[in-house]
C-alpha positions as CSV (number, residue, x, y, z in Angstrom):
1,X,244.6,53.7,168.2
2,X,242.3,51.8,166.2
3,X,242.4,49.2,163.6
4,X,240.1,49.5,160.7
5,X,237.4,46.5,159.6
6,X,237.9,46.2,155.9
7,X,237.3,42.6,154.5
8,X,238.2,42.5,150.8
9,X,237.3,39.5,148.9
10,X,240.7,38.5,148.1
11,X,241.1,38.4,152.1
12,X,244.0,40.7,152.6
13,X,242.1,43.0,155.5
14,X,241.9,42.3,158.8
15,X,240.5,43.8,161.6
16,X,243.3,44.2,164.3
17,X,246.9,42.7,165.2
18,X,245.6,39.7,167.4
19,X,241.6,38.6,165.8
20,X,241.3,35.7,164.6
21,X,239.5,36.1,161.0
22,X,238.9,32.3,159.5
23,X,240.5,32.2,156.4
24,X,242.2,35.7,156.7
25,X,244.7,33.9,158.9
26,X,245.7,31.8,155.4
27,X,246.1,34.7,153.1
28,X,249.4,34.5,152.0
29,X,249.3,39.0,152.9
30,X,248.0,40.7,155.8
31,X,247.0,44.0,155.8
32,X,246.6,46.6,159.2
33,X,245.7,50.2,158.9
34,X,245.6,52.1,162.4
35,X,243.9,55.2,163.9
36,X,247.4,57.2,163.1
37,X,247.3,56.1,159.3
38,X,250.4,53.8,159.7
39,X,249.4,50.2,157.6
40,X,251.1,47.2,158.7
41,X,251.8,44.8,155.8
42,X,253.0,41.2,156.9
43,X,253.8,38.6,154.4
44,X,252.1,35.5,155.7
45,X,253.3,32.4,154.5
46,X,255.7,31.3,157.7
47,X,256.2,27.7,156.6
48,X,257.3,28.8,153.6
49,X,259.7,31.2,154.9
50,X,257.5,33.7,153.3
51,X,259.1,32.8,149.8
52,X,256.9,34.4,147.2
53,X,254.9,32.6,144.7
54,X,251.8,34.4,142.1
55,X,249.3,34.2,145.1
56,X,251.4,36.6,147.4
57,X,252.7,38.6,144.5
58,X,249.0,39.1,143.4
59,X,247.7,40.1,146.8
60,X,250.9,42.2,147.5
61,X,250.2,44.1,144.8
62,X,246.8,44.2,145.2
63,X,247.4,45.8,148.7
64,X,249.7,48.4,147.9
65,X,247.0,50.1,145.3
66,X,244.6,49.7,147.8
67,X,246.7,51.6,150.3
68,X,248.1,54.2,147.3
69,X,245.0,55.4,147.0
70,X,243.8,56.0,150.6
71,X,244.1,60.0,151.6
72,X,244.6,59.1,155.6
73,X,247.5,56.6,154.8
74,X,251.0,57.7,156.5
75,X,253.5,55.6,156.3
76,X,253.4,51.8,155.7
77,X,255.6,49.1,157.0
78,X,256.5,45.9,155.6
79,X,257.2,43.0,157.8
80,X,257.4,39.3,157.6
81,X,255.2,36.3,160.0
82,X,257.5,33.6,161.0
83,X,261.3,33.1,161.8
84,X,262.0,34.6,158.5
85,X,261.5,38.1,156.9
86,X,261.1,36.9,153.3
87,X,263.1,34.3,151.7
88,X,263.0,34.9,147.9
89,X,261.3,33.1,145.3
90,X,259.3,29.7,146.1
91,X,261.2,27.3,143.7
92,X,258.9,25.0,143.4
93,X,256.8,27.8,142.2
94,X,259.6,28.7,139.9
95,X,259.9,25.2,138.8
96,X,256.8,25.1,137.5
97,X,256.9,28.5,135.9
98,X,260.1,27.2,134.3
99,X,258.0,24.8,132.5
100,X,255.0,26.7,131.5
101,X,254.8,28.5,127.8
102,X,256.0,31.6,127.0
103,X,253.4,33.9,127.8
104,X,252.4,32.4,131.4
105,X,256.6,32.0,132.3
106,X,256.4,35.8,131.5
107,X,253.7,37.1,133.5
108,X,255.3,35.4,136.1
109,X,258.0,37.5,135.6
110,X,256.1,40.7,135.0
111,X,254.5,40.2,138.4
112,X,257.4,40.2,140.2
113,X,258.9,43.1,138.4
114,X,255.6,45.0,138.6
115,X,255.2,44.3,142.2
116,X,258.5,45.4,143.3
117,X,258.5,48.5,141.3
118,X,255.1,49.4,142.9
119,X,257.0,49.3,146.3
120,X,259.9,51.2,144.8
121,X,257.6,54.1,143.9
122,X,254.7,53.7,146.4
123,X,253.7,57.3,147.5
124,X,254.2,57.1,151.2
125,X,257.4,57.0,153.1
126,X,258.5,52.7,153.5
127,X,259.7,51.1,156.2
128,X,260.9,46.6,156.3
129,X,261.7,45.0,159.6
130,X,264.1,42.8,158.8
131,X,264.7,39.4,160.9
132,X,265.6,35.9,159.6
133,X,266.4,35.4,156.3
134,X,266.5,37.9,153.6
135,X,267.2,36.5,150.4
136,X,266.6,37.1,146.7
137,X,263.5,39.0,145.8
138,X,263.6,39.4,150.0
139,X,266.6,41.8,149.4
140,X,264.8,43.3,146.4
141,X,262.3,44.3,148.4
142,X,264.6,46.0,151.3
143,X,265.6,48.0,148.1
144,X,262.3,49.0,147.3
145,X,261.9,51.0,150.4
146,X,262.7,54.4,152.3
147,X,264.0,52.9,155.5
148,X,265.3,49.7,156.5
149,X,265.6,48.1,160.0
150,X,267.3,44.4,160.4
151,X,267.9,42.7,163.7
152,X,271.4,41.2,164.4
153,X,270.6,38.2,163.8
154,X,269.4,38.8,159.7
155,X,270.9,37.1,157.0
156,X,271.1,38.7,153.8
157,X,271.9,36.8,150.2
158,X,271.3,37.8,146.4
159,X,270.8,34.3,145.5
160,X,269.2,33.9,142.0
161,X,272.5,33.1,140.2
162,X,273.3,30.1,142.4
163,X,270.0,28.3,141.0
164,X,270.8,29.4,137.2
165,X,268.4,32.3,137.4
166,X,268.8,36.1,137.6
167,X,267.4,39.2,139.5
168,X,266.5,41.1,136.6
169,X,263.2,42.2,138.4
170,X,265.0,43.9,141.2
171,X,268.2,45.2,139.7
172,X,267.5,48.8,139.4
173,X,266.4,48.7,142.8
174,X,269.6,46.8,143.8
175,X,271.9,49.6,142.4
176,X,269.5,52.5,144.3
177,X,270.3,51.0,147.2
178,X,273.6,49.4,147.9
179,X,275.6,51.2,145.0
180,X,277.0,49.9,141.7
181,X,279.9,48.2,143.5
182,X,278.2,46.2,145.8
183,X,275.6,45.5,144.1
184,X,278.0,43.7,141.6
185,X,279.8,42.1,144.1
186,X,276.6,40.3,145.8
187,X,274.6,40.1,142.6
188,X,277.3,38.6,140.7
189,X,278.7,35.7,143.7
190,X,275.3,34.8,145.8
191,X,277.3,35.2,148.5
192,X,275.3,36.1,151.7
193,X,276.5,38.6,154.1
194,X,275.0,39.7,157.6
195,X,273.2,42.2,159.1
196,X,276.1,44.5,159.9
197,X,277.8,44.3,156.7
198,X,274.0,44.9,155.0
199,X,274.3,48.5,156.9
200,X,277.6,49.2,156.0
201,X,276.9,48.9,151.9
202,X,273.7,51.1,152.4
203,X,271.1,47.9,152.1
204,X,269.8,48.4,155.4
205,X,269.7,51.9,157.8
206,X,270.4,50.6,161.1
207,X,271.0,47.2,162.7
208,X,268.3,47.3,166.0
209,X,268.5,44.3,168.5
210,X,265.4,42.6,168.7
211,X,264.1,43.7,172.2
212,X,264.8,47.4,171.0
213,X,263.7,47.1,167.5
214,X,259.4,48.0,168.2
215,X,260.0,51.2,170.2
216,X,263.0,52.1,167.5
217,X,260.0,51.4,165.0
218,X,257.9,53.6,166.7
219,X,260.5,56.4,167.2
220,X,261.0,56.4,163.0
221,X,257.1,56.1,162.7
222,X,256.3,59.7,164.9
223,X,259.5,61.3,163.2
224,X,257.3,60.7,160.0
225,X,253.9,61.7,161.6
226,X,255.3,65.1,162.5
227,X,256.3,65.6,158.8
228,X,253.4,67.5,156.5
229,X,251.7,64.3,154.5
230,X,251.8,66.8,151.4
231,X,255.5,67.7,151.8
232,X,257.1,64.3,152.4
233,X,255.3,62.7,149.0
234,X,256.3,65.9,146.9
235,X,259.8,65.2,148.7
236,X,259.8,61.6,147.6
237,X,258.3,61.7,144.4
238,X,260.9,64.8,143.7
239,X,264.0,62.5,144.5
240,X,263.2,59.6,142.6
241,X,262.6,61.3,139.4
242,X,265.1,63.8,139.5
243,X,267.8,60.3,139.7
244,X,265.8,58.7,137.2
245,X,264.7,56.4,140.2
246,X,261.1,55.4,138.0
247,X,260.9,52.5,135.7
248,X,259.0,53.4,132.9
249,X,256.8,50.3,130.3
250,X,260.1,49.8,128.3
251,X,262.1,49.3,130.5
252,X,259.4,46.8,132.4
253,X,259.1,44.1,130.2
254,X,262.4,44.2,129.0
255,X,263.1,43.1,133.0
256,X,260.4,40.5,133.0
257,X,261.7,38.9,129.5
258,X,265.1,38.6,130.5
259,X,264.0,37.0,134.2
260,X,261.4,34.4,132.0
261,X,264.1,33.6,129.6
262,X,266.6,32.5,131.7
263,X,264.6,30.9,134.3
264,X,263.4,28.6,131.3
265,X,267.3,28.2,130.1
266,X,269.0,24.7,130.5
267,X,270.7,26.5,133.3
268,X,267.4,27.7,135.5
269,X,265.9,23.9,135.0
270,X,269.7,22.7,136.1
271,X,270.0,24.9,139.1
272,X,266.5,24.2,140.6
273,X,267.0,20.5,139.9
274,X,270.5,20.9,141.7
275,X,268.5,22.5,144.7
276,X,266.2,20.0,144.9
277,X,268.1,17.4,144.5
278,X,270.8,18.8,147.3
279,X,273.3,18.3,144.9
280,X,276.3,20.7,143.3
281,X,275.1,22.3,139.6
282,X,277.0,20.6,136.9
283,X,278.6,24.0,136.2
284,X,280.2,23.7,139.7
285,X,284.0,22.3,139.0
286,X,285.8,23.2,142.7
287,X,289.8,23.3,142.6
């Protein structure tokens, strides 16, 4: 095993697991490709719960077309530094979205929806550790890929609606994966659910305890290196656009209007303010 030396200027690569490599260490996503083709891809903003904000979406992106187009890549696994897995949107990032014009509010949006539809259709098999909490575009992202581990201990919640915004960027992904019914349910209520109830609606595969979960990992990792490279993306690429599983330009920005629109809605600025403000919405009347 060996991990490859690759700086890039936006300071996604790093050399191995452990190094320390200055400012590498504040990139908001690290990047680890081994000797066996398997890249590691850990969102890296711990204090933050890994919430995403346009510096991780930019360098998440930017790191899965740097992998799409490498010829030894394998498999890739997406984890997340910290206590947490990845816990949605930053809203203070949203906040100020909220209040930018048009145009920046929906590239923003597009980002987000771009991002996770890279993931969605990213040529090599997918696999998220989940631990912590998963919320929001965190359960988007679980969506996005081909296999899905979460520890016991994972909390899972589709969020957005509670702070007057809407998933828009990850719905198709949220109706791949967890059905129509489901994703109604959780979509529509915010209401978060645990690790056990995440396998049982098809969000996650399996639910691993945590002193198990690296050699499980490893046991789904060698199942996938004894599959032809050739075979398995054919296989992939087959399934998804046979079920109409890609989301085409249309489609796209339609996604990223709607999710710009309502963030910037007197609802969205009323929701984040409620949040902040750890108080109810003023659309919250309780029996």
């Amino acid at each position: 095993m060996w991990d490859e030396v690759r700086p890039k200027e936006s300071g996604l690569w790093r050399n191995d697991a452990h190094a320390s490599v200055g400012r590498m260490d504040e990139a908001p996503v690290l990047v680890v490709l081994d000797g066996q083709g398997i890249a590691t891809v850990t969102l890296h903003r711990p204090a933050r719960g890994n919430a995403y904000d346009g510096a991780l979406l930019a360098a998440l992106a930017a790191g899965l077309e740097e992998l799409a187009g490498r010829p030894e890549l394998r498999a890739l696994v997406i984890r997340g530094a910290g206590k947490h897995f990845q816990a949605g949107a930053d809203l203070d990032w949203l906040a100020r979205m909220a209040k930018e014009p048009a145009a920046a509010a929906y590239a923003a949006s597009m980002a987000t929806t771009r991002t996770m539809q890279m993931l969605n259709e990213f040529p090599r098999p997918t696999l998220a550790v989940v631990h912590g909490a998963c919320f929001g575009g965190g359960v988007g992202l679980v969506c996005s890929v081909d296999i899905a581990l979460a520890t016991p201990e994972a909390v899972f919640g589709l969020t957005e609606v509670r702070v007057g915004v809407a998933p828009t960027p990850i719905s198709a992904q949220l109706v791949h994966a967890m059905g129509l019914r489901h994703a109604r349910r959780y979509a529509l209520s915010g209401e978060r659910f645990d690790a056990f109830e995440a396998m049982r609606i098809g969000l996650v595969h399996e639910v691993t305890p945590a002193d198990r979960l690296e050699a499980r990992i490893a046991q789904i990792l060698d199942a996938i290196l004894l599959a032809a490279p050739g075979a398995v993306a054919l296989t992939k690429r087959s399934i998804l656009e046979a079920n109409g599983f890609f989301i085409d330009a249309v489609m796209r920005a339609r996604l990223a209007d709607e999710s710009a629109r309502q963030r910037a809605s007197a609802e969205g600025h009323e929701g984040l303010a409620s949040y902040r403000e750890k108080r109810n919405p003023v659309w919250y009347r309780p029996g």
